[in-house]
KOLTOR-565987 format. One line per 2 residues: number of its first residue (from 0); their letters; for each residue x, y, z of C-alpha. Coordinates in Angstrom, 2 decimals, padded with zeros to 5 digits. Layout:
residues N
NUM	a	X Y Z  ...;
***
This chain:
residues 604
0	xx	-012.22 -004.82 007.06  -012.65 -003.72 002.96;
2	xx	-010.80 -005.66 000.44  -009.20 -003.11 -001.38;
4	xx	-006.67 -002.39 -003.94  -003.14 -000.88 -003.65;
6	xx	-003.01 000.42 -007.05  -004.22 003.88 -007.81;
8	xx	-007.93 004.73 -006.79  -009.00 007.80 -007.40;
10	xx	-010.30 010.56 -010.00  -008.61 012.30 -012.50;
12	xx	-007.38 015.85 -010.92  -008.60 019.20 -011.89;
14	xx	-006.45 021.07 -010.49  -005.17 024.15 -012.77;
16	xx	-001.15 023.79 -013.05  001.12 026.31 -012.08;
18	xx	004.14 024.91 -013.24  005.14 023.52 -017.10;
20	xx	005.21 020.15 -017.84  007.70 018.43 -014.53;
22	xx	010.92 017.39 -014.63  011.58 014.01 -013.54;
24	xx	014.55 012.13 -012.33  015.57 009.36 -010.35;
26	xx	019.20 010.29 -010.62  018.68 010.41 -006.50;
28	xx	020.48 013.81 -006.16  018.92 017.63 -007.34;
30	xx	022.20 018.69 -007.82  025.66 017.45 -007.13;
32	xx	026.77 020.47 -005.08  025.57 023.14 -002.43;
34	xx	024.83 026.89 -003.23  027.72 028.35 -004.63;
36	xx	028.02 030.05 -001.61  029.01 027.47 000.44;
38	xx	030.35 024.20 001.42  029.49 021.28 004.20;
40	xx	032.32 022.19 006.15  031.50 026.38 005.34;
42	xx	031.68 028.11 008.81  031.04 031.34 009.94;
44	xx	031.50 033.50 013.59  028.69 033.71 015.91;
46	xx	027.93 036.65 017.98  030.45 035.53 020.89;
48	xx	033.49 034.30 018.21  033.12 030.99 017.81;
50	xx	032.92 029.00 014.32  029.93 026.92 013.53;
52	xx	029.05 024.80 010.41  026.24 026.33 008.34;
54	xx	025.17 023.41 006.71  023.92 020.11 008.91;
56	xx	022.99 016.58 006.92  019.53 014.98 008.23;
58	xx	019.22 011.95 007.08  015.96 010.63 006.49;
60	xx	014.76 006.68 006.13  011.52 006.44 005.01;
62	xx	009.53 002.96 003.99  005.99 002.42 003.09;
64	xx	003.18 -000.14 003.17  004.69 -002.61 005.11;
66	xx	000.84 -004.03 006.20  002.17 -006.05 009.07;
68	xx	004.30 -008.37 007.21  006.98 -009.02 010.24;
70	xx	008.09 -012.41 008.58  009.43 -012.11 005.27;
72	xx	007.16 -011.83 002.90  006.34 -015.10 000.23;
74	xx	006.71 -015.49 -003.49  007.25 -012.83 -005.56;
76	xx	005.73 -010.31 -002.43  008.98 -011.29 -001.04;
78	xx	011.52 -010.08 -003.86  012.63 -007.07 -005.76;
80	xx	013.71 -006.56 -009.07  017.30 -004.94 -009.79;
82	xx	019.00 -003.24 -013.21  021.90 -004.60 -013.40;
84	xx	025.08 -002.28 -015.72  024.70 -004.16 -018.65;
86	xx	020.64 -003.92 -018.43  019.61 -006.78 -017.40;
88	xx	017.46 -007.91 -014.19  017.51 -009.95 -011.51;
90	xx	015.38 -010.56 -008.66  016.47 -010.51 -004.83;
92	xx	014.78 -011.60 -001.88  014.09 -009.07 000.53;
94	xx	012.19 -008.11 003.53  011.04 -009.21 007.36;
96	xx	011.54 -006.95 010.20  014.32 -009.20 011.60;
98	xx	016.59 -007.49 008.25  014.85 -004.39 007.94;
100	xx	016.00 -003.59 011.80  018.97 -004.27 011.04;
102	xx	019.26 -002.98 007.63  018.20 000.56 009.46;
104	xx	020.19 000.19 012.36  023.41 -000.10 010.07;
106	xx	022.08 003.19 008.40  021.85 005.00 011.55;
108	xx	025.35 004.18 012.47  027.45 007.70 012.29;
110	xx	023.97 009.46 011.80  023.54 011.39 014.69;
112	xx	020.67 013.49 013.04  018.76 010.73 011.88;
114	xx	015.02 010.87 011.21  012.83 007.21 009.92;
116	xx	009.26 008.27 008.80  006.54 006.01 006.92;
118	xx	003.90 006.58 004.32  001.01 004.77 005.73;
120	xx	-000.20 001.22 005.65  001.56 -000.24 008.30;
122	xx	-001.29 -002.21 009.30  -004.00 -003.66 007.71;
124	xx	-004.43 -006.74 005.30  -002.11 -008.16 007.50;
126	xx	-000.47 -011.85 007.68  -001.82 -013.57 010.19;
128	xx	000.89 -012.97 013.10  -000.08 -009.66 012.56;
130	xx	-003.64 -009.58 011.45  -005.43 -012.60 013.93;
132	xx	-003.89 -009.86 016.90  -005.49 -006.71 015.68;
134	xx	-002.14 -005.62 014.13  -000.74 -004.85 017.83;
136	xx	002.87 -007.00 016.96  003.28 -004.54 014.10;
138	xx	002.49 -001.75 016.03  005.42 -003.58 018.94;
140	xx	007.56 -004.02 015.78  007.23 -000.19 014.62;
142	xx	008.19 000.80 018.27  011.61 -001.46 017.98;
144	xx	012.40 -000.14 014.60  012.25 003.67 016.24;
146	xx	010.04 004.83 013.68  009.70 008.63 014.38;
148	xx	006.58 009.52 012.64  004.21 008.08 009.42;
150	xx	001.30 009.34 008.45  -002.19 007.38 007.92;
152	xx	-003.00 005.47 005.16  -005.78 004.15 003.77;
154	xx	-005.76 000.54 005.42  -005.29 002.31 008.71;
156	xx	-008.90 002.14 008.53  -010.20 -001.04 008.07;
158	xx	-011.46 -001.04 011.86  -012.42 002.35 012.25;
160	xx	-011.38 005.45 013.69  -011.73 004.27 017.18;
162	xx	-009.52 001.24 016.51  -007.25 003.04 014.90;
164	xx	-006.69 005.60 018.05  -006.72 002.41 019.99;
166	xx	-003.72 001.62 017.97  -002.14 005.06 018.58;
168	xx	-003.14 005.60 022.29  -002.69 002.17 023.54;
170	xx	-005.50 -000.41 025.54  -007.02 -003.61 025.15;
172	xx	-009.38 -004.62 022.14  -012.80 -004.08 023.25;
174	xx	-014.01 -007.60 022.37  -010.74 -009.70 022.07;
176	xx	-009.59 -008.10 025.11  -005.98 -008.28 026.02;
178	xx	-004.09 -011.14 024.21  -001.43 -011.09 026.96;
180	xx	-002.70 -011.94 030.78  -001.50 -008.79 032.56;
182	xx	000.02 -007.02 029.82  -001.92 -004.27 028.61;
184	xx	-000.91 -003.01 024.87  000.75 000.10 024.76;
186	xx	000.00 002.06 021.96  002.59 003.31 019.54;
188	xx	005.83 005.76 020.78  005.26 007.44 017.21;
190	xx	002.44 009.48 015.85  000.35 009.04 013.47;
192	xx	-000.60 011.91 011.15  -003.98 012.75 009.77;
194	xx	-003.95 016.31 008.49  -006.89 015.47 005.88;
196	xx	-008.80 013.51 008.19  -011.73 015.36 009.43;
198	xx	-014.23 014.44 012.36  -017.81 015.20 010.25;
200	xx	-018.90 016.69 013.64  -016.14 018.84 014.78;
202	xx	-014.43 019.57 011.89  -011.06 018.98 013.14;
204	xx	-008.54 016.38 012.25  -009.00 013.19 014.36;
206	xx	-005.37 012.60 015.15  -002.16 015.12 015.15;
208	xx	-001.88 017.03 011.44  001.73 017.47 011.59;
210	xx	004.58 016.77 013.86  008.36 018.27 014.45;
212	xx	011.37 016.30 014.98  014.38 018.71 016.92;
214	xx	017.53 017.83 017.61  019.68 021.07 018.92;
216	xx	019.28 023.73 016.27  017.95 021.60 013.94;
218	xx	014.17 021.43 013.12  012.12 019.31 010.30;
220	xx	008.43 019.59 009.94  006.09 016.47 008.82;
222	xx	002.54 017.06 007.67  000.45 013.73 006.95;
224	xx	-002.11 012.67 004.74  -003.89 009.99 002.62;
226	xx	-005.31 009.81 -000.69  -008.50 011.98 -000.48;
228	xx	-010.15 008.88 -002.03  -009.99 006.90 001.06;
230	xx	-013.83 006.47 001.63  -013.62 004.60 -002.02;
232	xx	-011.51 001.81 -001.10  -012.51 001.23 002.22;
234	xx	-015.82 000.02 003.33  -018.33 002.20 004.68;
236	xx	-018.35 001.00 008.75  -014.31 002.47 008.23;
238	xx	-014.49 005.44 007.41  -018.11 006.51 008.99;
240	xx	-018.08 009.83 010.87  -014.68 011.05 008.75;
242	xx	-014.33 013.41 005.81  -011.42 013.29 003.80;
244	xx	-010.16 016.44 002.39  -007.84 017.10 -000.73;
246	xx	-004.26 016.23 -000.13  -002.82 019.49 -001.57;
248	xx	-004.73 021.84 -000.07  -004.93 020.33 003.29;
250	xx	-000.13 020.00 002.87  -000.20 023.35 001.40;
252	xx	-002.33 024.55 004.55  -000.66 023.21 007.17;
254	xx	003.05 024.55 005.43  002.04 027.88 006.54;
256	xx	001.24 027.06 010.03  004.78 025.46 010.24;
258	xx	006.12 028.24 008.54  004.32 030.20 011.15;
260	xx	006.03 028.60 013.72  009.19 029.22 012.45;
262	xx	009.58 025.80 010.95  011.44 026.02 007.26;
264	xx	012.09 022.72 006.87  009.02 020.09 005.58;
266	xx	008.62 017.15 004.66  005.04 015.69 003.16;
268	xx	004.47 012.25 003.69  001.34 011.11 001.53;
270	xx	-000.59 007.80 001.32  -001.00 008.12 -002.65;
272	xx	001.74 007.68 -005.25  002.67 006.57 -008.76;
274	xx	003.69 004.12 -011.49  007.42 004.22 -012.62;
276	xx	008.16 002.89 -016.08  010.13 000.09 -014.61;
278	xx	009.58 -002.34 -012.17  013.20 -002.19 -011.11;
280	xx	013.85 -000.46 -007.34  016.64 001.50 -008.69;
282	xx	015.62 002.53 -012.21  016.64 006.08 -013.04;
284	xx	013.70 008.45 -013.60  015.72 010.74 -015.71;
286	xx	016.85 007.98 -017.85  014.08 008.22 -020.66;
288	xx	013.62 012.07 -020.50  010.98 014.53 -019.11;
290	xx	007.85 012.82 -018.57  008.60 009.47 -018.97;
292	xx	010.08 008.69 -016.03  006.52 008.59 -013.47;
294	xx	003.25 008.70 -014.21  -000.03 008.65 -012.07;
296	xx	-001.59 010.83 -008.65  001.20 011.66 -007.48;
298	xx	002.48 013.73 -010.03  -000.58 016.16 -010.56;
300	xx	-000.05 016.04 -006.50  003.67 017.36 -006.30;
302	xx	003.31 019.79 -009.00  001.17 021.91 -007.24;
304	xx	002.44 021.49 -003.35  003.72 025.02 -001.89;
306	xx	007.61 025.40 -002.59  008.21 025.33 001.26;
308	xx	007.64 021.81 001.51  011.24 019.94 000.92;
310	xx	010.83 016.42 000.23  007.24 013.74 -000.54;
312	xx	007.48 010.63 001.16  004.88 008.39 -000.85;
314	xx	003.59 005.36 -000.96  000.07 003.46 -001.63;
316	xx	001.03 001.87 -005.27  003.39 -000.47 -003.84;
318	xx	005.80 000.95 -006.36  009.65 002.05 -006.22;
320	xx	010.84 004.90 -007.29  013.54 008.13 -006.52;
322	xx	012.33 010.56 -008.80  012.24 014.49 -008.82;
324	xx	009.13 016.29 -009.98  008.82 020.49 -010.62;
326	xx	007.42 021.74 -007.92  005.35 025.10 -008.38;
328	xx	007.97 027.16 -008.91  009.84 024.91 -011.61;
330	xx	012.17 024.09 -009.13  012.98 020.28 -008.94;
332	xx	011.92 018.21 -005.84  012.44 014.84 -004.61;
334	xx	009.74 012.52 -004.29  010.00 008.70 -003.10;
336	xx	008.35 005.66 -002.20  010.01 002.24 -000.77;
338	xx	007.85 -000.43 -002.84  005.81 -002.53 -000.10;
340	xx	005.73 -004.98 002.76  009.45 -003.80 004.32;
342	xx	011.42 -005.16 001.15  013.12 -001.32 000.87;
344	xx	013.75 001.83 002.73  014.53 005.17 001.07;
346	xx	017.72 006.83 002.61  017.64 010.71 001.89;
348	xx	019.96 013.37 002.86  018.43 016.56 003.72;
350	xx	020.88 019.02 004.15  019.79 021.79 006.48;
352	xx	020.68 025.16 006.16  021.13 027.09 009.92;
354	xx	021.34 030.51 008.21  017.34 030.01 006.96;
356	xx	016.21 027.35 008.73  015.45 025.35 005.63;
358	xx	016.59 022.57 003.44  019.19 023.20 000.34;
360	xx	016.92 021.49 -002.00  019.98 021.45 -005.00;
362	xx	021.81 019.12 -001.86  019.29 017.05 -001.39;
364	xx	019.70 013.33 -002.39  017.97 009.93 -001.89;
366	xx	018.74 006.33 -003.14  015.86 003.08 -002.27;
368	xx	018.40 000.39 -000.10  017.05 -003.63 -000.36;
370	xx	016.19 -005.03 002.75  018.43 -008.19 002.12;
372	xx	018.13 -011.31 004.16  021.93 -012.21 004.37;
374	xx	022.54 -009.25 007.20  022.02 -011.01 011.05;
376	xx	018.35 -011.11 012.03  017.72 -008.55 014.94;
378	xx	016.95 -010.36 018.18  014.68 -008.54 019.57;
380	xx	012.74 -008.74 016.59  013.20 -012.66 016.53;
382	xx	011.96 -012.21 019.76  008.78 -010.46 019.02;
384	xx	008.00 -012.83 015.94  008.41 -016.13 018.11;
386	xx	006.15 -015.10 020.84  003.15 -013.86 018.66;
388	xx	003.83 -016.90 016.06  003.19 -018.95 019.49;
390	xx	000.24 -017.45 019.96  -001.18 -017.88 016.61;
392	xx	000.59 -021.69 016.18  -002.86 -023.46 017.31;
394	xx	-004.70 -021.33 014.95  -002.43 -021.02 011.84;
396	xx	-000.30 -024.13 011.37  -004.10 -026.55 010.35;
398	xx	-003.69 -027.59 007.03  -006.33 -026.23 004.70;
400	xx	-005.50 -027.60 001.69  -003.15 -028.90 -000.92;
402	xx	-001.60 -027.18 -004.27  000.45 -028.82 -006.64;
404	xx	002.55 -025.50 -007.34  002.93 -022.17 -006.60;
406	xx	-000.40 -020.44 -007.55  000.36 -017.18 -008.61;
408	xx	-001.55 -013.83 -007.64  -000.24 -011.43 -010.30;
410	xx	-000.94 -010.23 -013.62  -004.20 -008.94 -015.23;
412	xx	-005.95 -011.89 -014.72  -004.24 -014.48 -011.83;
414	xx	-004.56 -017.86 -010.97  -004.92 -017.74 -007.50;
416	xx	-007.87 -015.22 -008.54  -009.56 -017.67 -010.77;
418	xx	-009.52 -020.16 -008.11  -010.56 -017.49 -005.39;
420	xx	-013.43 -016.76 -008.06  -014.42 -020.20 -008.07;
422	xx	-014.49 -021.01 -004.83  -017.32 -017.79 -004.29;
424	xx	-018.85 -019.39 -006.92  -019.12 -022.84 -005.47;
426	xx	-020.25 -021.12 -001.92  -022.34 -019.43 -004.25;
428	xx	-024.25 -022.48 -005.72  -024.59 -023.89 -002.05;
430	xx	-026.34 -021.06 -000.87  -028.65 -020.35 -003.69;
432	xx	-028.41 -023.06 -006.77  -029.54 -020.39 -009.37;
434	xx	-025.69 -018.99 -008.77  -024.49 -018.16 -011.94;
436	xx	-021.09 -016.44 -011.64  -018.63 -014.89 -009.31;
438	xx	-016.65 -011.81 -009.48  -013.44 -010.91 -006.82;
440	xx	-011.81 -007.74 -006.93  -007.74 -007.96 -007.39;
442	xx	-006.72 -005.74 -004.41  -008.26 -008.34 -001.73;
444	xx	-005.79 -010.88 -003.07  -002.54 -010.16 -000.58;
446	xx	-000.63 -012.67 -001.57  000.29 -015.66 -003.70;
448	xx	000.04 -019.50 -002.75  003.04 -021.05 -002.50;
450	xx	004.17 -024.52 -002.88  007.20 -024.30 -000.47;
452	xx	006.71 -025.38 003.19  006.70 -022.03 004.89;
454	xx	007.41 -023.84 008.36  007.02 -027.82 009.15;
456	xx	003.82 -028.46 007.09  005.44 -029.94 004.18;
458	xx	005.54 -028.88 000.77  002.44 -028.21 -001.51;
460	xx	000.24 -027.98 001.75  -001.61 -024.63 002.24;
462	xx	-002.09 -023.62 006.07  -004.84 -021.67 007.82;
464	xx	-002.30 -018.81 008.01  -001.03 -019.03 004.87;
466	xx	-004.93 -018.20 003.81  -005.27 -015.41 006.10;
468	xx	-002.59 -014.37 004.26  -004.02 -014.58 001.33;
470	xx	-007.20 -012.82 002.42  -007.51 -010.87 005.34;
472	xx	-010.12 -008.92 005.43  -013.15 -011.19 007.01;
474	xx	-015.33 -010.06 004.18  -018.54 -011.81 003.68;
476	xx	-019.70 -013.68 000.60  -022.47 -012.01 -000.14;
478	xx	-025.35 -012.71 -003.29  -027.31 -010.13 -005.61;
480	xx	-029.36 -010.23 -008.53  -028.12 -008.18 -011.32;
482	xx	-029.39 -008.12 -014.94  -027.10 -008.98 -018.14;
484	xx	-026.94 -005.04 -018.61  -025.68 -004.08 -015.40;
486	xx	-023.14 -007.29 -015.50  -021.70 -005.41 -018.93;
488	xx	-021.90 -002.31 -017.21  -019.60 -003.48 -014.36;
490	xx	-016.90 -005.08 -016.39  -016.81 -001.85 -018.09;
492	xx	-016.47 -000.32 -015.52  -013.20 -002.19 -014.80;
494	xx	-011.16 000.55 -017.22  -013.49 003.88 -016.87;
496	xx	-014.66 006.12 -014.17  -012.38 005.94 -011.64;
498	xx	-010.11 003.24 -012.95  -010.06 004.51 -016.58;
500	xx	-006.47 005.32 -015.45  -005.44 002.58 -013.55;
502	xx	-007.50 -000.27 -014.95  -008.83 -002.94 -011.98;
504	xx	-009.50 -005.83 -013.65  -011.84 -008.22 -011.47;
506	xx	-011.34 -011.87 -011.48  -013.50 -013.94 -012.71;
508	xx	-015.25 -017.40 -012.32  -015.26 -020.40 -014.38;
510	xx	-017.50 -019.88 -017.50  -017.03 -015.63 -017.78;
512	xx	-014.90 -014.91 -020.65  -014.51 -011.93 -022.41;
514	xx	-012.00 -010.20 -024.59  -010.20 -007.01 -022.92;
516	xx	-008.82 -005.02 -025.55  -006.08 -002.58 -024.11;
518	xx	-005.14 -001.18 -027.39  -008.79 000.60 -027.34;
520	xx	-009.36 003.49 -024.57  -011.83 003.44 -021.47;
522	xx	-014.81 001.73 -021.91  -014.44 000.52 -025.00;
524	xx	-011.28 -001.81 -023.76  -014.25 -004.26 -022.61;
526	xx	-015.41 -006.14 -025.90  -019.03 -005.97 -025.56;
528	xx	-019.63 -008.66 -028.16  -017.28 -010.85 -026.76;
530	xx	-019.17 -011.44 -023.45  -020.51 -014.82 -022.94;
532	xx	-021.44 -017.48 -020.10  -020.53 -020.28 -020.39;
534	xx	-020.35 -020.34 -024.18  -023.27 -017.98 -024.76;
536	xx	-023.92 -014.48 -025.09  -024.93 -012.17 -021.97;
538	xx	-028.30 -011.37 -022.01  -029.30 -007.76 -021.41;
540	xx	-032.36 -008.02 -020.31  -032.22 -011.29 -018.20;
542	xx	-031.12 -011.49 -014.66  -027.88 -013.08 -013.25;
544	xx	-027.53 -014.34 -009.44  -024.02 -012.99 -008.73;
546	xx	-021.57 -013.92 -006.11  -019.19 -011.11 -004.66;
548	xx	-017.44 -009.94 -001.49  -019.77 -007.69 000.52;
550	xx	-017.07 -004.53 -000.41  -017.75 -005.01 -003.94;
552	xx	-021.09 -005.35 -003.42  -021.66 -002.07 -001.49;
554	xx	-019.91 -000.33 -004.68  -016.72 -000.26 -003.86;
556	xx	-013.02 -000.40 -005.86  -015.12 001.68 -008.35;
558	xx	-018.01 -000.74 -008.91  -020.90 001.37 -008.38;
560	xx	-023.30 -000.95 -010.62  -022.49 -003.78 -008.09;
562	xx	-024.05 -001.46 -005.40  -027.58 -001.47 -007.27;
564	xx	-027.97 -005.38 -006.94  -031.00 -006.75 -005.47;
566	xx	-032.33 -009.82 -003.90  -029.13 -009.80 -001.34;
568	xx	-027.53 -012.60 000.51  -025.42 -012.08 003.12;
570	xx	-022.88 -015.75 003.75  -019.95 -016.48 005.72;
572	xx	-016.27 -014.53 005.46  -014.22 -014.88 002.10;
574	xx	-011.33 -017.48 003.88  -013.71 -020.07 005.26;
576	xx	-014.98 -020.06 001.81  -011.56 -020.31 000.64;
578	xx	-011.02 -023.14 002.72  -014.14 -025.37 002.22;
580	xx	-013.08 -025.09 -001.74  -009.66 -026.29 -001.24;
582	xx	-010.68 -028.77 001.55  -013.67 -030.22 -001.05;
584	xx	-011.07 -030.04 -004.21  -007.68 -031.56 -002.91;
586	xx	-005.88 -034.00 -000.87  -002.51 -034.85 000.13;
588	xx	-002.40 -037.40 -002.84  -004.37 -035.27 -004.90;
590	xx	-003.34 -031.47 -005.37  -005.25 -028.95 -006.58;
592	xx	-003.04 -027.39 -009.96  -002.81 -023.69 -010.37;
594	xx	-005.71 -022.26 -013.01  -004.54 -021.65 -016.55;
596	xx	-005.53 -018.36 -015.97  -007.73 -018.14 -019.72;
598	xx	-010.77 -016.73 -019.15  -009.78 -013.05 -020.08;
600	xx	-008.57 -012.63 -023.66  -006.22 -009.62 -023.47;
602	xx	-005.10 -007.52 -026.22  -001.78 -005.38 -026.28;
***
């Protein structure tokens, strides 16, 4: 598996704009009426005499990114942040599958042309209930939730093509083999779309490229896709064999086959998305004006999606948002994403027209639901969770280590990724002496540490699963010689090329420090004078022995100066690494303390 990053990761767009600047809203309704022309309860006579209703409401739940996290998620993973009337915030804790069943179950109820989709990510960089199984509970989990249809997203290839159709089409793991004695796995009931995912050999995408739902008269259209950029943020043994095409020509494509086919009514659901301007789930888009409301891929993206297609279903930024953007005609359309790790879903009415066989897109309206935790857990989800945790108990539950307090894994430069820094860099120094610094890329931290017992282990004491958590991705810890120039190069290259836009600030071990000055633009936000190891300048011509994860070293995240290291050493996987530091640093009586989290100067 690739440590990689859920925020954006990929280049700026060229594509020429058909439409003026978008409108965008999160108001989570186009309109507040249906064509003039008619009503919900409008009928007219059929051929034989009868009345029928023109108009039908589809209702749509959609969620995103939920990468296996069937227990509810910890720290701040595990809560959202709400506006309240007056403007203020507050935080709520929210997800599991136990609640989101339930949560979706209740939405259902009355429904009886009910659709749930997903934007990708369901597995990968998984907890370890999820992850230690090859992500087949999730895929149990999705099946129990009666998810109808998501398309891929990136993490759906960690493992490779062939896993992944393992994971569609059912069978045992070809070398863990079947984890249940006489139970083969299944596959999933739902399928997975891949309209952008090309076999380099054939040409042809390597699972369905779009999918219809029917009920009666009624039909809605799905095409699938993830960000084109895939191959960037996942390692190379992923995505070998595969070609990933651009995400609006490949939609716009495979509209007119649907349209073909007599299908009117489409829905895109893309592994890429945005940033809103507030953190809150139910922020209005509209609120600050044109513009402000979302910035990032996915805007460039729905501006210049055919007209035919109805409604985006997002995701990949871990972000929430309801907002509309102008689709090439001017004409506003609703795009959404449910944040992460099942602690939303997106309920959207699509109201479907019978006359054209398409959606009345000034009807349509949306709204992101919390997945509280004070609804009644859903047994058979209970179920599920108790009989894989039992199967991971011998494994997860042995203590690892001890922390004094939560340790943090968010803002630009996080404590937990300071001490994940300086544990590569202790590994580092075992392996080769002349180790002089370590670098770990943000997106392969999943999670935080925290000092809460998550089960019976007792407060402040981190378990084997509670690392797997943490980082998931069996990457090795891998050495390379790079000189002071190149080290410069790649820091810089933390806020231009492909993350001039989305800056992806590494983390950094004890010693590095450097001033990152975000009032400046690309490269230049890296203070080049301000550089220094331990104390003193970096030298440009002298060589640095430099401890990273074997993704960034292969170049990836953006890094390709990391990828022209020499002198390589390949060590052990990322957690045992993560374990032997905490084991070495901390005790029961003696805690390890969260990193003051100092080594990057920033500038606002």
């Amino acid at each position: 598996m690739s440590a990689t990053s859920h925020q954006q990761h990929r280049r700026r767009r060229t594509y020429a704009l058909v439409a003026t600047a978008a409108g965008l809203a999160t108001v989570g309704a186009l309109a507040a009426a249906l064509p003039a022309t008619a009503t919900p309860e409008s009928s007219a006579k059929g051929g034989h005499g009868h009345h029928f209703n023109r108009y039908q409401d589809v209702q749509l739940l959609s969620f995103n990114d939920l990468h296996g996290n069937l227990e509810p998620p910890a720290g701040s993973s595990g809560r959202v942040t709400e506006v309240q009337p007056d403007g203020t915030t507050k935080t709520i804790d929210a997800g599991g599958v136990e609640y989101l069943a339930t949560h979706l179950r209740q939405a259902r109820e009355g429904n009886k042309y009910s659709i749930t989709a997903a934007g990708g990510d369901m597995v990968g960089a998984s907890p370890l209930i999820s992850g230690l199984f090859h992500d087949e509970p999730t895929i149990e989990a999705l099946n129990k939730l009666d998810l109808d249809v998501t398309s891929v997203g990136n993490h759906e290839f960690d493992e490779g093509a062939r896993e992944l159709a393992r994971l569609q089409n059912g069978g045992c793991h070809p070398t863990a083999g079947c984890y249940v004695e006489g139970r083969k796995f299944k596959g999933a009931d739902f399928p997975y779309l891949a309209a952008n995912v090309l076999d380099e050999k054939t040409g042809k995408p390597i699972l369905k490229p779009y999918w219809v739902w029917k009920k009666k008269d009624v039909k809605v259209g799905f095409i699938g896709v993830t960000l084109e950029d895939t191959p960037g943020v996942v390692s190379a043994e992923g995505v070998k064999g595969l070609k990933f095409k651009d995400e609006v020509e490949t939609i716009n494509k495979y509209a007119k086959v649907l349209q073909r086919q007599g299908v009117k009514s489409i829905v895109a659901l893309i592994h890429e998305g945005g940033a809103p301007a507030s953190s809150s789930y139910n922020y209005d888009c509209d609120a600050p004006g044109a513009g402000d409301g979302i910035s990032g891929p996915i805007v460039d993206i729905a501006k210049n999606i055919t007209p035919q297609v109805d409604a985006l279903v997002t995701g990949h930024t871990h972000a929430a948002y309801v907002c509309t953007i102008d689709d090439p005609a001017g004409k506003p359309r609703m795009v959404t994403s449910a944040a992460s790790f099942g602690r939303l879903y997106t309920d959207t009415t699509l109201t479907y027209d019978r006359f054209t066989g398409d959606i009345a897109r000034t009807a349509v309206k949306s709204a992101n639901h919390v997945v509280t935790r004070d609804v009644p857990k859903a047994p058979d989800m209970t179920a599920l969770i108790d009989r894989w945790n039992t199967l991971a108990a011998p494994i997860g539950n042995r203590a690892i280590g001890y922390i004094s307090a939560d340790i943090p894994s968010t803002g630009t430069e996080s404590p937990l990724g300071d001490l994940i820094a300086d544990a590569q860099l202790a590994y580092g120094k075992e392996l080769d002496p002349e180790t002089d610094l370590a670098l770990m890329n943000p997106g392969g931290i999943r999670a935080p540490l925290t000092y809460a017992a998550k089960g019976s282990e007792g407060d402040g004491v981190v378990t084997y699963a509670e690392g797997f958590t943490v980082q998931p991705f069996s990457n090795t810890v891998n050495l390379q010689d790079i000189t002071g120039a190149q080290l410069i190069q790649v820091l810089k290259e933390q806020v231009s090329g492909t993350n001039a836009a989305s800056p992806k600030v590494l983390q950094v071990s004890s010693g590095l420090t450097y001033t990152l000055d975000l009032t400046k633009s690309g490269a230049d936000r890296v203070v080049t004078d301000s550089i220094k190891l331990n104390g003193a300048a970096v030298d440009p011509t002298a060589t640095y022995r430099v401890a990273t994860n074997n993704f960034l070293a292969g170049g990836g995240d953006g890094f390709p100066t990391l990828g022209q290291g020499t002198n390589d050493l390949v060590g052990t996987d990322d957690l045992t690494v993560l374990e032997k530091y905490l084991t070495a640093n901390s005790s029961a009586g003696s805690p390890i303390s969260p990193p003051a989290a100092n080594r990057i100067t920033v500038v606002r």
